[in-house]
Structures are given as C-alpha cells and as structure tokens.
N, C-alpha and C positions, 0 to 999 in steps of 0.2 A: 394250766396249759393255755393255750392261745388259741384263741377263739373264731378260728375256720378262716376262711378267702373273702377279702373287700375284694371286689375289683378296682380297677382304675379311673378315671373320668368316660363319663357313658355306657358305662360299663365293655367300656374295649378290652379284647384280650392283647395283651400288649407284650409284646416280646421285644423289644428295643434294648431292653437294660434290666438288671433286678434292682437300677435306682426309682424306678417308678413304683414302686412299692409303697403304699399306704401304710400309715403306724395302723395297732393295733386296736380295740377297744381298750384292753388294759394299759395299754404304752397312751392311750389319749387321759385315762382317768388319770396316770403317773404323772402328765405334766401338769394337769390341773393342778393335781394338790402336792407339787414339790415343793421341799423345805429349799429355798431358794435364798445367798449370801451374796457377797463380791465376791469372783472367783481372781480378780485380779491381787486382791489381797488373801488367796486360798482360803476364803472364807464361805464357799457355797460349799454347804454338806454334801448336798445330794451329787455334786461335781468331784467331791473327795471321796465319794463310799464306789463309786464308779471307779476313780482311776484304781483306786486300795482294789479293787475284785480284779482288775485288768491285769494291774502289777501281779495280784496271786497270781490267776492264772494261767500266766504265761511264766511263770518261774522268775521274775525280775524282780527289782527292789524299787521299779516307782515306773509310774504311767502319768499322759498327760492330754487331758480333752485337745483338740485343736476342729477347728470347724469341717474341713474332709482329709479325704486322704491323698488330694494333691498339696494341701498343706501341709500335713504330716511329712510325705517325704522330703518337699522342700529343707522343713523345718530339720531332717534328718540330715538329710545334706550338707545344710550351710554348718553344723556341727559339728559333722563330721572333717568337714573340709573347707581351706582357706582359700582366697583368690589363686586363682592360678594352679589350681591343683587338681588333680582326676581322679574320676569315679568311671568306673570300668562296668558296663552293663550291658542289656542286650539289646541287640539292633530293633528287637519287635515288642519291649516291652512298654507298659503305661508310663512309664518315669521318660523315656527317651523320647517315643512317636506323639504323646498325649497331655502333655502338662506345658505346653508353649516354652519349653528352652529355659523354663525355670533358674534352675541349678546355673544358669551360664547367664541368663540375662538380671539375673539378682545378684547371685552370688562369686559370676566370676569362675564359675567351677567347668574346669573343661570333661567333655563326657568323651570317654572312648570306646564304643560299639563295638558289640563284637558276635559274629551269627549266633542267631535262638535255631536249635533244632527241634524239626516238627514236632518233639514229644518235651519240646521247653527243658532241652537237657544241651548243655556247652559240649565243645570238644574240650577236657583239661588242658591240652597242651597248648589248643591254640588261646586259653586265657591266661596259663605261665607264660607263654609269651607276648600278651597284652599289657605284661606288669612290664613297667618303666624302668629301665636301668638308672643307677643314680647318674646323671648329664647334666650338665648346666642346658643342654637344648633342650630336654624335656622337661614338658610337666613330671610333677610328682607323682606318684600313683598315692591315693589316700585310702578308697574307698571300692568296696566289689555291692554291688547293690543287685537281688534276686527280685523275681516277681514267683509269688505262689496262692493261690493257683494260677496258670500263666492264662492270662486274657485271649490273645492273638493267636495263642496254638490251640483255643478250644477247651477252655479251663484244666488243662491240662495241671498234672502236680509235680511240684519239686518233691519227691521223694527226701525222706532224713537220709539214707545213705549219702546220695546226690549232694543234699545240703552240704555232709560234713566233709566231702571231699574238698570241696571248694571253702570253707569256712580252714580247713585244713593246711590250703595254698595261701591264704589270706596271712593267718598266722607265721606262715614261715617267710613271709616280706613285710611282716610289720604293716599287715591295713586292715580296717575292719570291713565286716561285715554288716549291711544291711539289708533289710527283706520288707521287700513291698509285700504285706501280707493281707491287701486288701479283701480278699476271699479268702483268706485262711482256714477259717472256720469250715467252708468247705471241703479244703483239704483233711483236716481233721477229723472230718465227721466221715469224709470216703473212706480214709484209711485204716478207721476206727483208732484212731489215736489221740491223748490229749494233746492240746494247742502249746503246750511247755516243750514237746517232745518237737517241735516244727518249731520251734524258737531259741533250743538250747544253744544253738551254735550262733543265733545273732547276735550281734553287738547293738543291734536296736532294729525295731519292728513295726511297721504300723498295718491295723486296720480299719476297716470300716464300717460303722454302724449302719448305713445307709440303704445297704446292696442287700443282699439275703437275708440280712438280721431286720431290714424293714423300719428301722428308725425316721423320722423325717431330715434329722441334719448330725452330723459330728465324725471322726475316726478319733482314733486314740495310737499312741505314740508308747512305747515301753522300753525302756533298756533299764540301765544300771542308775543309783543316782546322780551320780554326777552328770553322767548325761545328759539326763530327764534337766536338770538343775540349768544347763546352756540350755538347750531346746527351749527352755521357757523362756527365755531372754531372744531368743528368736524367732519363736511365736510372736512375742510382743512387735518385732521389727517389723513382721507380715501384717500386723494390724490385727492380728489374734487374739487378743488380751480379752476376755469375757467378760462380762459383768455375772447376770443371775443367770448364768449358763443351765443350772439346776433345772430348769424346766424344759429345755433336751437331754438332759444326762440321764433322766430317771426314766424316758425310754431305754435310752441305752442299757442300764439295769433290769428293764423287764425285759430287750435283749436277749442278754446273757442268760437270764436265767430260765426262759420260754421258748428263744426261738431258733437257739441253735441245735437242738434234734432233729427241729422238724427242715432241716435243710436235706436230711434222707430222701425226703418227700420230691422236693425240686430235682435229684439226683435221677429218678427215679421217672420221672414224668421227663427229662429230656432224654435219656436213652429209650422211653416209647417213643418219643417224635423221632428220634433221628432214624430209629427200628420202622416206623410206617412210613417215612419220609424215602426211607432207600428201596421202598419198592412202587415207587409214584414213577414214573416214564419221564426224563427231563431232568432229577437229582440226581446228582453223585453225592453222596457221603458214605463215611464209611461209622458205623452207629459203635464202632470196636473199639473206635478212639474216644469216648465222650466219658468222659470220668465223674464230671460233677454237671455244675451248669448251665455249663455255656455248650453249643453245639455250632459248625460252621457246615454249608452244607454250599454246592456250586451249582446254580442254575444251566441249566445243557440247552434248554430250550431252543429250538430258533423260531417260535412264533413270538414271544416274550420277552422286554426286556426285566433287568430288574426291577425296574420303577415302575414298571406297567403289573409284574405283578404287584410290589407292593400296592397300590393302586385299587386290585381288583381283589385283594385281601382286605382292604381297610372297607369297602362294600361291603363286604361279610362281617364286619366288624375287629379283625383282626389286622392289628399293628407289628409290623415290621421295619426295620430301616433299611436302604435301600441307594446306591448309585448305580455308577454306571459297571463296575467290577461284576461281575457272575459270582460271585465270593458273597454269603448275604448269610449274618450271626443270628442264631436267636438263642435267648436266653429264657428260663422257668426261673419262677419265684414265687412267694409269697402275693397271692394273686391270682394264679392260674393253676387248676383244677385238671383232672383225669379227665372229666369232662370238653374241658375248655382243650383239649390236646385230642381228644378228638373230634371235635368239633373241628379244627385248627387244619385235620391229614384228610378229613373229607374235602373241607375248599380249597385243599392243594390240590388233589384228586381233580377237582371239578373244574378246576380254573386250565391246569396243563392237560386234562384232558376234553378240554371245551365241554363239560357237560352242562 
C-alpha cells in the first residue's frame, strides 16, 4: 500500500492541481532501481511491463509511454487525423482551451467546438449536426474527442451510457473516437467501475500518471495496434522518442498497482470541503455537483478580491490559484489530508469573516 501524505514544498497545502503531487517513497525506491534499456529501440523493460499492464487494463491490445497528456492527445490527434481535417470537441475541454492550438498549429487539424454542459454532457443533436456533410467547402469530420472526468465543469464524469451514445454517432459517420482520459481513473474509482468499461467505446485513450496517480512525469496512450504502431511514429515527430525512460515508468507501475484506490480518499476529502465551504458567508457552491476531485466554488464577497484572498490563504500556508474571475478551482490529492481540509474551512472562515 502506499505510504501516507508528503506534502508539497514548505509543507504548503496546495490546492492548484493534483499535478503537484509528490512521487511516493515506494515510486522513489522504483526509480532508483529500474531495469532501464533504449526505449527508442523498445528495449527498456521496465517501459514495456508498464505499457503490457496499461494495454491489459484498459481492454486494448497495446499502450505507449509519451512524456504528459498534452502529448498524448496531440500524439492521438495527428493519428487520427490529416491536415485539413476535424476533430469535433468541446468548447470547455483541456484538448481545445489548454494545450496552445496543438492539433491545428502542428498538425493542420481544424477543431470544431461545440457547448460542454454544466454536467460535461453534449446536446446529441446539436453534435449530429456538428458532423460535416461531405463538401468540397468543408473540412472533413475525422474525429469526436471526450474529456473524462471533465476538468472545467468540476471533475465531472462521462458516464458509459453517455460515452456509448456518442461513440454510437461516431460509428454511423465513419469517425472515431477519442477520450482524453486524463483522470480517468477517477472516474473509475467513483463509479466503481473497471477502467476497460470507460474505454470500451474508444478508439484510443490517454491518461495520466502525473495528476492523482502522483508520478513525477509521463501519460500513457492505448488503443488498438495499429494505432499504437502510427502514434509511435508521432511521438517521435514531437520529440518524444525516450531513451532509459524506465526510470519514470516503474513509478508509473507502482501507480497502478498502489495508488488508484486510494483516489476514494481524494473524493472524499473534496465533497467535505465543498460541504464546509457552502456554509462559509461569501461562497456559492453547490457541494451536489463534486463527484471526484476537482471542486469549483464563486467567490460573492465584496470586501475580497480573488487574489487578495488567494493572498491571505497562502499566509496561512494554504495555496490556491486565483485571477481576476469570482470562479476559483481547488483540487485534493495525494498530499492533502482530513486534516489539512480543515485546517483549509477554518481560514476560509476566518479570512471572509475577518476574524
């Protein structure tokens, strides 16, 4: 099992991201002493016994390290899809607002948005009608690309139903599917479901080792072989090509096999903050919507702005990110404690109610 809460630098409680997560004591002994090859020549074991566990289990027939999971779905992308061709997604997800225009400044791939509703669930009709008639004026439609669990509405989940309606539309115009699956696992673990049962419908998947699972660096890439088989030839063109990658992979294998239970725990610790959070004078949030572990909560205050509370939190030791929006994320992970959440509802407490 895995061995309790590092915290973060200075021991901050740090809510910005669950990529600030510190590896493990076991995930630090794993890198020390990984069996480390060329991965470029698929010769680092410890890089192979990783993608072989991912491929199982997600139900696929081959998996592929790539350094995060903005290169992942790049890498899914340019794969899936030629110059001049579109990938149909959503207006609020990581692939569209957060990865600099990737898809379209690399690959040429035009993106065509289309509204995330608040529970990270499409209207169908208005995404059958997002698919492209065959025109010489238009792009192609290639690609339907998911986020699960969705970042921007609150780690909200793609339910399988959901999934397979849409995976369902995909198939009857001839495009695939892909699923940014960078918290997946979290999905997973809320719904009490294996990770194959949130992947049966993709035609390729990535997540990432980084975020809850607490690794220092890498995502992982899954589909069919052939797939997998381009992707690696596209990896290469991003400058992805590893050498003894092995000595991040064998985190990523204690991972899998340690750390995705304990994302119950994270679950669990943001529906108490957003639960004390909604009875602090100055929040709105509604604690009904937090599924996993992300929570979004609106600042009302008018003595306060955001960055001022940020500010007056990071005094207290406690990290938040913060503009000028009323709109301010936090996220639990591996790192922060029962403890450290309320430690966290008292200096909310104390700070919007001047004490």
């Amino acid at each position: 099992m895995y061995e309790g809460v590092e915290h973060g630098a200075a021991g901050l409680i740090d809510y910005r991201s669950d990529t600030v997560t510190l590896p493990t004591p076991a995930m630090r002994r794993a890198m020390a002493e990984a069996e480390v090859g060329d991965d470029v020549y698929s010769e680092d074991p410890t890089v192979n016994r990783l993608q072989e566990m991912a491929a199982e289990l997600f139900g696929k027939q081959a998996a592929l390290l790539v350094l995060s999971g903005t290169m992942g779905n790049l890498v899914c992308l340019l794969t899936h899809c030629g110059r001049g061709e579109e990938v149909i997604l959503g207006d609020h997800t990581h692939t569209y607002l957060f990865e600099q225009g990737g898809s379209a400044a690399v690959g040429g791939i035009h993106p065509r948005p289309i509204p995330d509703g608040a529970d990270s669930r499409w209207d169908l009709a208005v995404l059958e009608e997002a698919i492209r008639t065959d025109n010489e004026h238009f792009p192609r439609s290639k690609l339907i690309c998911l986020e699960n669990t969705h970042n921007q509405t609150g780690g909200r989940i793609v339910p399988p139903d959901f999934q397979a309606a849409i995976a369902s539309i995909a198939r009857a115009h001839q495009l695939k599917l892909h699923v940014d699956g960078a918290r997946i696992f979290n999905a997973s673990v809320a719904l009490r479901l294996p990770v194959s049962d949130l992947a049966v419908e993709a035609d390729s998947l990535t997540f990432c080792l980084t975020k809850g699972l607490a690794c220092p660096v890498g995502s992982v890439v899954v589909g069919d072989a052939a797939f997998i088989a381009e992707a690696r030839r596209n990896r290469k063109i991003l400058g992805g090509g590893m050498r003894q990658a092995g000595v991040f992979a064998a985190a990523g294998i204690v991972a899998l096999n340690e750390m995705v239970d304990r994302l119950a725990e994270d679950h669990a610790l943001a529906k108490r903050l957003a639960e004390g959070l909604a009875d602090i004078p100055g929040i709105a949030i509604d604690p009904a919507v937090v599924e996993t572990n992300i929570l979004f909560f609106d600042l009302m205050s008018q003595r306060l702005s955001p960055v001022q509370l940020a500010a007056r939190l990071r005094e207290r030791g406690i990290v938040v990110a913060a503009s000028s929006s009323p709109r301010i994320r936090l996220v639990t992970h591996y790192g922060i404690d029962s403890a450290d959440v309320e430690r966290t509802l008292l200096a909310f407490e104390h700070i919007l109610g001047d004490r």
